[in-house]
C-alpha positions, 0 to 999 in steps of 0.5 A, spaced: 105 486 342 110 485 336 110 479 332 117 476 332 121 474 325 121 466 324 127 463 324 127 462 316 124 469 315 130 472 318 135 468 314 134 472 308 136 478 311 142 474 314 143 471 306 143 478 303 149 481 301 152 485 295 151 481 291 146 477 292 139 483 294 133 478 298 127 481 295 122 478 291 118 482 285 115 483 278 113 487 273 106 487 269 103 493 264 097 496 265 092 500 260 090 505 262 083 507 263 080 513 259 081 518 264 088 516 264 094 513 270 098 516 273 103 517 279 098 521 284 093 516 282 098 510 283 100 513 290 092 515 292 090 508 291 096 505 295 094 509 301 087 507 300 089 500 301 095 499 305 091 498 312 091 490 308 097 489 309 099 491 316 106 490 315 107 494 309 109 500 314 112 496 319 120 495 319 125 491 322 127 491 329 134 488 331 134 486 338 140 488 343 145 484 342 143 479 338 139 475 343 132 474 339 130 474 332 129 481 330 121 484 330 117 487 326 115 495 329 111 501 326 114 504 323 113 512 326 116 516 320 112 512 314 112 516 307 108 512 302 112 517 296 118 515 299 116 507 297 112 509 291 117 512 286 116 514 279 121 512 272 119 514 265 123 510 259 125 515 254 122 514 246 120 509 244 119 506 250 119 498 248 119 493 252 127 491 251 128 499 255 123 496 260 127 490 261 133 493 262 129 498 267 128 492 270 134 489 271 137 496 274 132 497 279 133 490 282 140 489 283 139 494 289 137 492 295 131 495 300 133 500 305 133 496 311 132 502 315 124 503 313 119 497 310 122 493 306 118 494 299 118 499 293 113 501 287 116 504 281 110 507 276 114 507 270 111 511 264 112 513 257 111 505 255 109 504 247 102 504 246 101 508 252 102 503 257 105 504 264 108 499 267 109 498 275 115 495 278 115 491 285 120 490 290 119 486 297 123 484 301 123 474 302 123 476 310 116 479 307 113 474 304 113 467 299 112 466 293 104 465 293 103 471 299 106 476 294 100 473 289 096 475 295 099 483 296 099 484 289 091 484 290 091 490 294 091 494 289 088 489 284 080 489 282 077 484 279 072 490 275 075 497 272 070 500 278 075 500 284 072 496 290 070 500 297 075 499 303 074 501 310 077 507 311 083 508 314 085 510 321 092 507 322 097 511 327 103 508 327 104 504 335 110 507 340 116 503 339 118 498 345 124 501 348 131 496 348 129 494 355 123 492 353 126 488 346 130 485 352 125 482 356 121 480 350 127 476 347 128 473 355 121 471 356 120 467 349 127 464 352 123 461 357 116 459 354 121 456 349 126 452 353 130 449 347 132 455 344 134 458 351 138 452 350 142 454 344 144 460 347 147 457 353 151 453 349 153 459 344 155 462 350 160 457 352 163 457 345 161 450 345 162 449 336 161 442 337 155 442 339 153 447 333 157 443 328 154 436 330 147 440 328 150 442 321 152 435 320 145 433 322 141 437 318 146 436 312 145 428 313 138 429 312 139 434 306 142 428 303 138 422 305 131 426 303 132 424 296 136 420 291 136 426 287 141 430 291 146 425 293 150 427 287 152 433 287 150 438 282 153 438 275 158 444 273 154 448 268 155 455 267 149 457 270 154 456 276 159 462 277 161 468 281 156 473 280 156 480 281 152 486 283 148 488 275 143 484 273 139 482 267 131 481 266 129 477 260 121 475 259 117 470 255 110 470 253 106 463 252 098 461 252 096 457 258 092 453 253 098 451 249 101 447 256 095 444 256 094 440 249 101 438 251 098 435 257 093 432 254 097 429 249 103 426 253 100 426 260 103 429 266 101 435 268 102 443 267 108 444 270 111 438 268 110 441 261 113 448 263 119 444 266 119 439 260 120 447 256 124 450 260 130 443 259 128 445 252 131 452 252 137 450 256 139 445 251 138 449 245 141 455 250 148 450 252 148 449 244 148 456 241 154 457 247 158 452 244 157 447 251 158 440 250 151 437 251 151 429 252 145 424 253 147 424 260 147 431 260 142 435 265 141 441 270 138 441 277 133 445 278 129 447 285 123 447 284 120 450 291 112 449 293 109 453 297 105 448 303 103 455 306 095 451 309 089 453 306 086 456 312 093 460 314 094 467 313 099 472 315 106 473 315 111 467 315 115 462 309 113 456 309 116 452 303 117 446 301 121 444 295 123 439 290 130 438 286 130 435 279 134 433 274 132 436 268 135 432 262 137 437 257 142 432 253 135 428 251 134 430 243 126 429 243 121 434 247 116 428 249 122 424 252 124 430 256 117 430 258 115 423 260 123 424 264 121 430 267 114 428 269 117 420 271 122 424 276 116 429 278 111 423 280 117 419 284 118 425 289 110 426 290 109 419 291 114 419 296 111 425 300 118 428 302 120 435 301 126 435 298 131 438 302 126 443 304 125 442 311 132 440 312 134 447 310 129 450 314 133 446 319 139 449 318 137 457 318 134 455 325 137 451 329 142 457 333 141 462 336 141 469 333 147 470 333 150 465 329 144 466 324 148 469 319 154 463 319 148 458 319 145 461 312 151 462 309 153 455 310 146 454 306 147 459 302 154 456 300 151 450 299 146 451 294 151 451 288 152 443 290 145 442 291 143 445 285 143 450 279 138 454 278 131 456 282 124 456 277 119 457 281 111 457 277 105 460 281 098 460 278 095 466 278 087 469 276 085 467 270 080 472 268 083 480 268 084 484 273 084 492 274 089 498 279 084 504 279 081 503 272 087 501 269 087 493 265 093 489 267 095 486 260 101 481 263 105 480 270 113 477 270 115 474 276 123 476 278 126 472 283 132 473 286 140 469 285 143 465 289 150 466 291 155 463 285 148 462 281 148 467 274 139 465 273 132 465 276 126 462 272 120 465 274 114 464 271 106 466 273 099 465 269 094 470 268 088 471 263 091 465 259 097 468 258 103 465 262 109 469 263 117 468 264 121 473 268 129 471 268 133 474 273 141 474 271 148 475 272 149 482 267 156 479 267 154 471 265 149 473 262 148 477 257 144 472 252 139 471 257 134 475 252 137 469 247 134 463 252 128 467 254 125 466 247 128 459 247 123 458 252 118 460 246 120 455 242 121 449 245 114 449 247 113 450 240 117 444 239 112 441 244 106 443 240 108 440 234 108 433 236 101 434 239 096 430 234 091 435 229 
């Protein structure tokens, strides 16, 4: 039995091009344990582990003329040494090397003939740190399942825990024929993409474009937000292949004093922070900021049930204007939590669904014009991605070695040069900026701008 791609899922893949790679990924730094860490060692407890995740050693099969959705097949030929691969920073092994490592290594898309992930275990770090970099795949997982994975080779104590040993072989892949039969019978369990198909057959574009132009209506009637198109920012231009990765570090404790004080909540004040940044950032590039000014973001939610587990992404997602030309931080915040507030009271997920919609309403074999339609559409939507996903608050462990901190990287968007990820672990809350080489080369410059807007914050809170 092979599990077929969702509709959203498999979009990813259509989206992918040069230049816009659709894999999602982090960088944490480790201390390593007396008896040290390294790449045997790293290796060893991958394959010790990776029977908890199934799909790991799986990869993506098309079907024969693009009939179905593709699906997900072992992978016979499976090599853990070729998806954990091994990297070593030249002295004096600082964190800028470490960035730009980063942003080499992401602009490169995951080999679509194996299973979609890679680990670099990078050594030589100052202080005697090793890093671990992580690159998956967005048909993989979401934002809050790739917290999950990340566990595999986490322990909550330096004594790594015990795990069912493995006895994994790889299953016979289904032959052509048997792909075919497989696409035909979900065709008539499922009538109406049966349906889809027939018209795509027939050419009938009307049909299609009458979909589009309904899923775009509901686009625009989810929110008030998005019926103005996205302001023009320099956020917003043509990207390249190269990428840059700018990190910040914050307390965690810090957001919630600022809570406290102002009202809201913490991601309301991790919004309200980076508004901050993106206002001093347009100042220090000479870009005229107004009262009225402000950046739409996409702030994308997980609505993934509690009791759901296995693969599959299911995102919700707010659009906010974030209000960059307001001089005072506690009016962004109250601005950013009003905004917030009113899409939670309304109980819609702006746009998301519609989106959702989008990428799956055809047949397969116009996927691709369906997600790139989605994707050209972003740049009116909005101009930037900020994602924050919570992780433990207490320390966690990979084969004795303590993880010291963890930065998301998530990916670009068609004409959009930033991404703001950010996780809290351990008290600490980490940003990670993915960016265009080209259109931002100061993304080091914004990243510590989000240091000292929440600094700002911080002061209007009473002593």
């Amino acid at each position: 039995m092979t599990d077929r791609l969702s509709p959203l899922d498999v979009s990813f893949l259509y989206m992918e091009t040069p230049t816009t790679p659709m894999h999602v990924g982090g960088v944490a730094t480790f201390e390593p344990p007396t008896d040290g860490f390294d790449y045997d060692r790293l290796v060893d407890l991958i394959s010790e582990r990776i029977a908890l995740v199934p799909r790991y050693r799986q990869k993506v099969r098309w079907i024969p003329g693009r009939l179905a959705n593709p699906v997900w097949v072992d992978d016979e030929d499976f090599d853990v040494t070729y998806h954990v691969r091994r990297s070593a920073l030249p002295k004096p092994g600082t964190d800028a090397q470490l960035r730009e490592l980063v942003g080499r290594l992401m602009g490169r898309r995951l080999d679509r003939g194996r299973p979609l992930w890679e680990i670099y275990l990078v050594e030589g770090l100052a202080g005697g740190r090793v890093g671990v970099i992580s690159k998956t795949h967005h048909a993989l997982v979401d934002g809050v399942a790739a917290v999950d994975i990340g566990t595999v080779i986490l322990d909550t104590t330096p004594e790594p825990r015990t795990v069912p040993e493995d006895d994994w072989r790889p299953a016979r892949p289904p032959g052509a024929a048997r792909l075919v039969v497989g696409a035909l019978t979900d065709y008539v369990t499922r009538p109406t993409q049966a349906l889809d198909t027939a018209r795509s057959a027939v050419f009938d574009v009307r049909a299609t474009a009458g979909k589009v132009g309904g899923v775009a209506s509901g686009v625009l009637a989810s929110a008030v937000t998005i019926a103005r198109p996205a302001p023009e920012s320099p956020l917003n231009v043509r990207i390249g292949e190269a990428r840059r990765f700018g990190t910040a570090v914050t307390d965690l404790d810090d957001y919630k004093r600022v809570r406290k004080a102002h009202g809201g909540t913490v991601n309301d004040v991790v919004l309200a922070t980076v508004a901050g940044a993106l206002r001093a950032w347009l100042l220090t590039r000479g870009e005229a900021v107004t009262r009225a000014t402000v950046i739409r973001a996409m702030v994308p939610v997980s609505v993934r049930a509690q009791e759901q587990t296995g693969p599959g992404n299911r995102i919700s997602s707010y659009f906010v204007d974030l209000p960059v030309g307001e001089g005072d931080p506690v009016v962004r915040l109250h601005q950013v939590s009003y905004a917030m507030r009113g899409h939670k009271e309304s109980g819609q997920s702006v746009g998301a669904q519609a989106l959702v919609q989008m990428s799956g309403f055809a047949p397969p074999t116009i996927h691709s014009l369906g997600a790139r339609a989605a994707s050209s559409m972003t740049r009116r939507l909005f101009n930037l991605v900020v994602t924050n996903v919570p992780g433990p608050q207490f320390p966690l462990y990979a084969a004795g070695a303590r993880m010291l901190n963890m930065h998301p990287v998530v990916p670009l968007a068609k004409g959009q040069a930033l991404s703001i990820g950010l996780t809290s672990y351990d008290g600490g809350v980490y940003f990670g900026l993915n960016a265009d080489r080209d259109a931002m080369p100061d993304v080091d410059v914004l990243a510590g701008l989000i240091e000292e807007s929440l600094a700002e914050l911080l002061e209007t809170v009473p002593g």
